[in-house]
C-alpha positions in Angstrom: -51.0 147.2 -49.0 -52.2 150.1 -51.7 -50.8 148.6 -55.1 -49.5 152.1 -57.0 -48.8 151.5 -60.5 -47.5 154.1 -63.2 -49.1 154.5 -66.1 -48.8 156.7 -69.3 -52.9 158.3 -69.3 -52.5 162.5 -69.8 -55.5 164.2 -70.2 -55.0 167.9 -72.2 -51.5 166.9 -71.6 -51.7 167.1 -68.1 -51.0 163.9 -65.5 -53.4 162.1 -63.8 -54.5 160.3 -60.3 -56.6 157.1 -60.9 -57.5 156.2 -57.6 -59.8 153.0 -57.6 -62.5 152.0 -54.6 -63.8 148.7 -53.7 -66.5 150.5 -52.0 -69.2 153.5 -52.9 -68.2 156.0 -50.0 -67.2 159.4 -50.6 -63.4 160.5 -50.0 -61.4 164.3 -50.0 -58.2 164.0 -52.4 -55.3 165.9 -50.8 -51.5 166.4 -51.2 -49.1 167.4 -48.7 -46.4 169.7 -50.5 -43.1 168.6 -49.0 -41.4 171.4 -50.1 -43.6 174.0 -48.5 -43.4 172.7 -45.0 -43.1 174.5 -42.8 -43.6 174.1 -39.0 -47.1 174.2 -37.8 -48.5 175.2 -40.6 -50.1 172.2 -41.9 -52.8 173.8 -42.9 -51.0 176.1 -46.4 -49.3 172.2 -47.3 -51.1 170.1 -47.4 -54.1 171.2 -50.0 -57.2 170.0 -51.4 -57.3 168.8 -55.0 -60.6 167.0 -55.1 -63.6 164.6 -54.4 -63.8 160.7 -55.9 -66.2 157.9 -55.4 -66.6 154.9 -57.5 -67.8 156.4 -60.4 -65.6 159.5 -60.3 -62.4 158.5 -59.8 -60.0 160.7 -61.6 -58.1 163.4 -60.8 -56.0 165.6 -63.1 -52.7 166.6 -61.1 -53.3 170.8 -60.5 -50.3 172.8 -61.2 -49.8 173.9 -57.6 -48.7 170.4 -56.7 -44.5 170.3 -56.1 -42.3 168.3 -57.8 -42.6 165.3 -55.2 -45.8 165.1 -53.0 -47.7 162.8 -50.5 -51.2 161.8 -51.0 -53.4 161.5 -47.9 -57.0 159.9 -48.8 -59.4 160.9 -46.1 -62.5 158.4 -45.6 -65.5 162.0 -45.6 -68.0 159.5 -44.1 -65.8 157.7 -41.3 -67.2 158.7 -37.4 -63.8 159.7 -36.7 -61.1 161.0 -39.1 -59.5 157.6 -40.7 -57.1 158.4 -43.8 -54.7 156.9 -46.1 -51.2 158.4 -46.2 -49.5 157.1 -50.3 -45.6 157.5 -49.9 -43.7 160.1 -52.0 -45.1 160.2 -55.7 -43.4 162.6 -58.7 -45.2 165.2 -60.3 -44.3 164.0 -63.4 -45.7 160.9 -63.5 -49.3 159.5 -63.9 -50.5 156.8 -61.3 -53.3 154.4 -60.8 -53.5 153.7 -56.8 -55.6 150.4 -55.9 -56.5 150.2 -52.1 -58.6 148.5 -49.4 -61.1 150.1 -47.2 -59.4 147.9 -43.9 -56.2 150.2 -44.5 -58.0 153.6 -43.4 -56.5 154.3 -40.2 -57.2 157.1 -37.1 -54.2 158.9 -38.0 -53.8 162.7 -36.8 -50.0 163.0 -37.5 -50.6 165.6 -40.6 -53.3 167.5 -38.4 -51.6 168.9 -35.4 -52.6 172.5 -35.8 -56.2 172.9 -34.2 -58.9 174.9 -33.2 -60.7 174.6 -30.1 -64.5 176.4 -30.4 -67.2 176.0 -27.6 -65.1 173.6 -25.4 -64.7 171.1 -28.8 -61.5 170.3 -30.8 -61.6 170.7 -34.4 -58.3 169.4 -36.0 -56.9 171.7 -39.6 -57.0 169.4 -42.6 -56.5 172.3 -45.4 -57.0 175.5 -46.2 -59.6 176.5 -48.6 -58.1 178.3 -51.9 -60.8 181.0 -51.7 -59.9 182.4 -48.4 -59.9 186.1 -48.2 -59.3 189.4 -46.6 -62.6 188.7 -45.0 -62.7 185.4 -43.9 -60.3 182.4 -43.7 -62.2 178.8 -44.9 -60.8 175.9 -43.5 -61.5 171.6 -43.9 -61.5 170.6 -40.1 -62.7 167.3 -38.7 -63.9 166.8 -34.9 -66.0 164.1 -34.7 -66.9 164.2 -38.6 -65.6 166.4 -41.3 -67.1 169.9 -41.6 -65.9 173.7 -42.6 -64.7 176.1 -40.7 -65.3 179.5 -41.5 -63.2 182.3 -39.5 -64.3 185.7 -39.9 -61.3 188.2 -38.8 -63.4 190.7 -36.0 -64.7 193.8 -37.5 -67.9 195.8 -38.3 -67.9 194.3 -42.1 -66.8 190.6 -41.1 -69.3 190.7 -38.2 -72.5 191.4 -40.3 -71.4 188.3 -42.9 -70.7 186.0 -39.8 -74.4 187.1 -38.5 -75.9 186.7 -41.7 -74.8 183.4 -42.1 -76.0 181.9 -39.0 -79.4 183.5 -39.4 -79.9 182.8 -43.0 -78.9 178.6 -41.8 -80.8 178.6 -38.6 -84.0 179.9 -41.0 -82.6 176.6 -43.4 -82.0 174.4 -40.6 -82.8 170.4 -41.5 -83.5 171.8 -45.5 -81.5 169.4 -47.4 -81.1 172.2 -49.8 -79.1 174.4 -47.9 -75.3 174.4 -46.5 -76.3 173.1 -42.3 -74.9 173.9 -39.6 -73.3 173.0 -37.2 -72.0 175.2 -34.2 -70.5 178.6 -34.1 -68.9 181.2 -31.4 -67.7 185.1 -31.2 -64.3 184.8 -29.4 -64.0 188.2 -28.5 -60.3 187.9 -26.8 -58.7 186.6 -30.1 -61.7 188.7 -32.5 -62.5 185.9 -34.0 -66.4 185.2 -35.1 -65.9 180.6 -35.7 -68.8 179.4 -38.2 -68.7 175.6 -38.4 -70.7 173.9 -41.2 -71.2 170.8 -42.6 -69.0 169.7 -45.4 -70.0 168.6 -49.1 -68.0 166.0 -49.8 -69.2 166.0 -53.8 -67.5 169.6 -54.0 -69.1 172.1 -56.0 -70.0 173.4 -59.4 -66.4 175.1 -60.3 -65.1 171.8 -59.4 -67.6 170.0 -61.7 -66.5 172.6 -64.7 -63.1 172.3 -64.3 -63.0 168.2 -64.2 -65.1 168.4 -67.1 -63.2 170.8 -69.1 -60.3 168.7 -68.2 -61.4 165.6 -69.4 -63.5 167.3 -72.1 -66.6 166.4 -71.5 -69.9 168.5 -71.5 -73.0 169.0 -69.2 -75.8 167.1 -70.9 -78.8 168.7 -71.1 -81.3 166.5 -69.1 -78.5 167.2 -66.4 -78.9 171.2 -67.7 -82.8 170.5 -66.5 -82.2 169.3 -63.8 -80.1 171.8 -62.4 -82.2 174.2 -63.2 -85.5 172.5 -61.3 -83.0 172.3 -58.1 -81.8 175.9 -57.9 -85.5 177.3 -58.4 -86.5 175.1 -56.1 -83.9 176.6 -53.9 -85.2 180.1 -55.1 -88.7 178.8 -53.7 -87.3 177.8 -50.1 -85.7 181.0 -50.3 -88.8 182.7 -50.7 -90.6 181.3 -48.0 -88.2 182.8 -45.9 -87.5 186.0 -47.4 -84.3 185.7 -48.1 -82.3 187.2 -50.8 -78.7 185.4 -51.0 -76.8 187.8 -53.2 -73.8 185.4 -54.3 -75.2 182.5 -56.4 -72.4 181.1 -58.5 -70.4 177.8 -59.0 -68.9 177.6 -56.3 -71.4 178.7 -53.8 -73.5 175.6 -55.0 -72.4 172.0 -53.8 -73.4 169.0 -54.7 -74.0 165.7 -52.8 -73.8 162.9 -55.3 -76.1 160.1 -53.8 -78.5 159.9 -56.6 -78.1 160.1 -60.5 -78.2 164.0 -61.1 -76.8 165.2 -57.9 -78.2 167.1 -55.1 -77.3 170.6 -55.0 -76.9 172.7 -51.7 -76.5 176.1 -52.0 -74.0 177.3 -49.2 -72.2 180.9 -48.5 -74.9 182.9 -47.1 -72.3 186.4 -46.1 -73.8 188.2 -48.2 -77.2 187.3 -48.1 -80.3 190.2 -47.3 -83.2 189.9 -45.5 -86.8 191.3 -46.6 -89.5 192.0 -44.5 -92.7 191.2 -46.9 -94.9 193.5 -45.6 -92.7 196.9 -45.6 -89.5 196.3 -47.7 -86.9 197.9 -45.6 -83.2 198.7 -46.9 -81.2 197.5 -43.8 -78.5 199.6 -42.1 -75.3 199.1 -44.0 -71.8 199.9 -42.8 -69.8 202.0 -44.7 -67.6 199.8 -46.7 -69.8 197.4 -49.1 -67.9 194.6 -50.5 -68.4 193.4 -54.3 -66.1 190.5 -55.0 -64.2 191.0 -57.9 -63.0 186.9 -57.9 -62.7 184.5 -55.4 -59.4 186.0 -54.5 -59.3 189.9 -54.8 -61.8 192.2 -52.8 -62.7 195.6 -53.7 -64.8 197.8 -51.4 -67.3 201.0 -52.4 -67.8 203.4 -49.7 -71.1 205.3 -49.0 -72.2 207.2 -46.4 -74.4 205.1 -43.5 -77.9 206.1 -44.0 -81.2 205.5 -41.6 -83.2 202.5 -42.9 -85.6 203.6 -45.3 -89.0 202.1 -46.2 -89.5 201.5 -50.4 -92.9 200.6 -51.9 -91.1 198.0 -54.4 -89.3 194.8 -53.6 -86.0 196.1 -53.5 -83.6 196.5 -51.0 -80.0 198.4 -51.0 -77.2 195.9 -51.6 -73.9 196.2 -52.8 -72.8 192.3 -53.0 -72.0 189.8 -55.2 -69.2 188.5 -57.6 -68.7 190.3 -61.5 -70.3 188.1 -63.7 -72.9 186.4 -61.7 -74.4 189.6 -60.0 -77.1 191.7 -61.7 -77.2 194.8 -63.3 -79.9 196.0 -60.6 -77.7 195.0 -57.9 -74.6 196.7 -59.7 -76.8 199.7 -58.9 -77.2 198.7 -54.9 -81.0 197.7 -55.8 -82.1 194.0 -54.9 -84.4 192.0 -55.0 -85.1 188.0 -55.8 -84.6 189.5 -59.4 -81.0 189.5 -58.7 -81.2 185.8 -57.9 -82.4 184.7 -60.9 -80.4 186.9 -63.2 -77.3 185.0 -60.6 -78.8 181.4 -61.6 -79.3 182.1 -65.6 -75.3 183.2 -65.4 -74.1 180.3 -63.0 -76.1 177.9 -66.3 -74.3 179.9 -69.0 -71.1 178.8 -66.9 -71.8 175.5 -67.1 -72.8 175.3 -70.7 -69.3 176.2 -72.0 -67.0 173.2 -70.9 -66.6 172.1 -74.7 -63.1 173.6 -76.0 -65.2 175.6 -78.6 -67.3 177.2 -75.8 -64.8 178.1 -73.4 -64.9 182.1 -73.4 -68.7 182.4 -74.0 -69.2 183.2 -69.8 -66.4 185.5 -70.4 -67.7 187.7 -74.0 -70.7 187.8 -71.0 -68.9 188.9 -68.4 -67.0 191.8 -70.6 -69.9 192.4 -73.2 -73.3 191.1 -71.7 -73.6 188.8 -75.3 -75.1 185.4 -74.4 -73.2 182.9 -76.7 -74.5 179.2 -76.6 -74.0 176.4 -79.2 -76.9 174.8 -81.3 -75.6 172.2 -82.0 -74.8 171.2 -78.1 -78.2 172.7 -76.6 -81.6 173.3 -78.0 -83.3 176.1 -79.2 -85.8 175.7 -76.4 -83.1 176.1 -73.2 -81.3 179.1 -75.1 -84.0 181.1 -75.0 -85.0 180.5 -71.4 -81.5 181.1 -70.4 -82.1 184.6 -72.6 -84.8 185.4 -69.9 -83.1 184.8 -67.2 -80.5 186.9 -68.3 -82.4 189.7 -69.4 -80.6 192.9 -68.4 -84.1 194.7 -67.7 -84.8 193.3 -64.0 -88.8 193.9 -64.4 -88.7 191.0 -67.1 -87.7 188.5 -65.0 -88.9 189.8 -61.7 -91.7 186.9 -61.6 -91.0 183.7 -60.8 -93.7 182.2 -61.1 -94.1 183.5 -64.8 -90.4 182.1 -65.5 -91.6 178.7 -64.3 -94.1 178.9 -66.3 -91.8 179.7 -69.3 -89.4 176.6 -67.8 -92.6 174.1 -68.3 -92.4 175.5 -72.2 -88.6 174.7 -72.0 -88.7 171.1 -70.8 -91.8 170.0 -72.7 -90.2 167.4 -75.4 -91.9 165.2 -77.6 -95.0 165.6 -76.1 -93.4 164.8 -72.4 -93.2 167.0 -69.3 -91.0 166.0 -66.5 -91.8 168.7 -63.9 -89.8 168.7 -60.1 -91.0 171.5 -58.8 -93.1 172.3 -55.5 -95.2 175.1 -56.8 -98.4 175.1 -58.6 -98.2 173.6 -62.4 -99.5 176.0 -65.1 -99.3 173.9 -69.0 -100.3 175.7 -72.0 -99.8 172.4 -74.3 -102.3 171.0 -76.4 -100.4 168.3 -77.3 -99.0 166.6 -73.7 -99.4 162.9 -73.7 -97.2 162.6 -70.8 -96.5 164.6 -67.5 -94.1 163.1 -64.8 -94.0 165.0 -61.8 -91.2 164.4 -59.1 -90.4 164.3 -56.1 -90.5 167.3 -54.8 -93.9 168.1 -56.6 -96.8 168.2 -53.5 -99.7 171.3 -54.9 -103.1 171.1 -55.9 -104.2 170.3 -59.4 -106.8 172.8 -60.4 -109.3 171.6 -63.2 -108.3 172.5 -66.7 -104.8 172.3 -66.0 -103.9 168.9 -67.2 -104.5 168.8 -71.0 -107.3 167.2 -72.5 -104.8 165.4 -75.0 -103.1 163.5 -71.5 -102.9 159.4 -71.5 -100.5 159.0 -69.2 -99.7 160.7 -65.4 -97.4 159.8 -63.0 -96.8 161.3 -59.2 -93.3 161.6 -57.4 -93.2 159.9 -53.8 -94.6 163.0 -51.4 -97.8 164.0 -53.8 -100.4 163.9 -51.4 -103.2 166.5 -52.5 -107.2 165.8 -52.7 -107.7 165.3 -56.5 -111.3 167.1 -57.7 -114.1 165.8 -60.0 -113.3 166.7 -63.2 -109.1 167.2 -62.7 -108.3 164.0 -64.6 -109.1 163.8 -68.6 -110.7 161.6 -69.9 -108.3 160.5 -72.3 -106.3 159.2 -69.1 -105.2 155.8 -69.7 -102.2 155.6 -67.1 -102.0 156.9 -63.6 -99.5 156.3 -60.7 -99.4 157.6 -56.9 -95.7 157.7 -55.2 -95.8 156.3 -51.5 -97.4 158.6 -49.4 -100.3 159.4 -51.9 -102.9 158.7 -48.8 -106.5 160.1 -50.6 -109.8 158.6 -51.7 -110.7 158.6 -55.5 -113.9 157.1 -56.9 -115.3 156.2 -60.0 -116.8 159.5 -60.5 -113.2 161.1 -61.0 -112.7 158.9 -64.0 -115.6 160.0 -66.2 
């Protein structure tokens, strides 16, 4: 039996869920709102509140919740839906809930209401918060648990839903990336169903928020890290020539399976398209959309033009969410520019979780003033975060050059930790140490590794042909990852 207990633990005065696991699997948090039910309509009760694993196993109670609610625990990994259903509990009260993993169930009773796309069943769990005019987001489970994404039928609804599915067939098997899954125009209903995978670790507003309510920060070496993964997303991106628009909190995901946390970037509605060669600005339809929150839409009309052919790397766009879209893009002009302006906000975000630092993304927002502390982040990330954020798009229309500026940034006591897969550019003198990760896999030219260098270490997939006259001499350390499959001799050590 699950062993609830009451307990007096607030956090910023505000009760809380301790839910404890005898296991390290993932599980979705939900509550089903007795007092808002309603007949078939599961789906608006019973809402999600969040994501726990072993580590992460506190939930403050949100506002929304009524005054006596249900808990249903879903198991996100189980082959077929298995959940826990907590009797009634008071809103009032704080809780610690001990349970077994031999107690998850196959229990549809709170999941009647269902949709039925390309001859397979896909039963409601909740409704997203951030549904909109344009699309309704929904927690579904079939076989697995995934996302639903209903576009309502229309010219403006139809180009998201088709930008989606091209933007995650081009990302298909890219651990990076939001996958999917299946997806079908019904036409009789005017419907346009996207199913993707789900993230059970939620997302980066998620992250904030839990931090903010426990008051906790984002440590910098996680800061780092965050940043390596999103330009490494900017990278994949790249390849494709794809422009996604909409980078911000809760467009990224996270799959917690390691220390730091995967990202995946997901949402891809508002994503463009550029042809390398000739830069062409797509066809739009008349109405543009430019997301004023998560909630409220607010469309810009211009007239529909023929596509025309530019000599820069811009393209017409009109999308994104006020205070994570560029001033560039403000303007209908984009480019991967846009992207990185998109990132260096989304960072800002999560650098004001202390109490002190709580209306720095906002003074942005309102006044464009980048406000960080110095005495919770270093001189060295401020400034890169500057650059990213520069409001003149030519200054940070290189990536490569902002990479290079990152390598500046993460360089500490004479230690690089680099994780990215493009080439590595150092202008140290004074490197003792590089450590490149995991996703690192490019060619070494000579002269890049500093002459001061004693010890070098490779990530798993490094698997380039190392030249004569790449290693220093002052080398005194040096270690391959697994699939490092090349010959060296005695002449490379010199």
């Amino acid at each position: 039996m699950n062993n609830i207990e009451l307990t007096d633990k607030l956090i910023n005065r505000k009760n809380v869920l301790k839910i404890n696991l005898n296991n390290f699997q993932q599980y979705i948090v939900l509550v089903y709102n007795h007092l808002k039910d309603k007949e078939n309509e599961q789906h608006t009760n019973i809402t999600l509140i969040g994501n726990i694993n072993r580590n992460n196993n506190e939930i403050v109670i949100p506002d929304t919740v009524d005054t006596q609610y249900q808990l249903i625990i879903i198991d996100s990994f189980a082959i077929h839906l298995k959940s826990i259903c907590v009797g009634l509990l008071n809103k009032s009260q704080s809780y610690t809930i001990n349970f077994e993993n031999n107690l998850f169930k196959n229990n549809l009773d709170y999941f009647k209401q269902s949709h039925v796309i390309n001859n397979k069943r896909y039963h409601s769990i909740s409704r997203f918060t951030n549904s909109n005019a344009i699309n309704d987001v929904y927690l579904v489970c079939g076989t697995d648990v995934h996302r639903l994404i209903n576009y309502k039928d229309n010219q403006k609804s139809y180009e998201r839903a088709e930008n989606e599915i091209k933007a995650m067939k081009l990302l298909k098997d890219n651990r990076r990336f939001v996958q999917l899954v299946d997806y079908h125009h019904d036409k009789d209903n005017q419907i346009f169903h996207i199913i993707t995978k789900y993230c059970g670790g939620g997302d980066l507003s998620q992250k904030y928020k839990h931090l903010t309510d426990i008051n906790l920060i984002i440590e910098e070496s996680y800061i780092s890290n965050y940043i390596s993964q999103l330009f490494n997303i900017l990278l994949d991106l790249d390849k494709h020539g794809i422009v996604h628009c909409d980078i911000k909190p809760s467009n990224i995901f996270i799959d917690e399976s390691d220390a730091y946390g995967t990202l995946i970037l997901g949402d891809f509605g508002c994503c463009k398209f550029i042809d390398k060669s000739t830069i062409i600005e797509y066809q739009d339809t008349k109405e543009h959309t430019l997301e004023i929150n998560d909630f409220n839409l607010k469309t810009i009309d211009h007239e529909i033009s023929e596509p025309t052919t530019f000599s820069n790397t811009n393209i017409n766009a009109t999308r994104g969410t006020i205070g994570y879209i560029s001033p560039e893009a403000m303007n209908r002009q984009y480019a991967q520019s846009c992207d990185i302006f998109s990132i260096g906000s989304t960072i800002l975000k999560l650098l004001c979780c202390h109490p002190d630092d709580r209306n720095n993304h906002q003074l942005f927002q309102t006044k464009r003033e980048i406000k960080i502390s110095e005495f919770r982040y270093s001189k060295q990330l401020i400034e890169f975060i500057h650059r990213l954020l520069d409001q003149i798009p030519k200054n940070r229309e290189s990536l490569n050059q902002l990479l290079n500026q990152y390598i500046e940034t993460i360089t500490n006591n004479q230690i690089i930790t680099f994780n990215l897969n493009t080439p590595f550019h150092n202008t140290s003198v004074n490197v003792t140490e590089i450590n490149f990760g995991d996703e690192f896999n490019q060619i070494l030219s000579i002269g890049v590794l500093p002459e001061s260098l004693e010890s070098l270490v490779f990530g798993r997939i490094f698997n380039q042909i190392l030249s004569i006259g790449v290693l220093p001499e002052s080398l005194k350390s040096l270690v391959f990852g697994d699939e490092f499959n090349q010959i060296l001799s005695v002449d490379h050590f010199d």
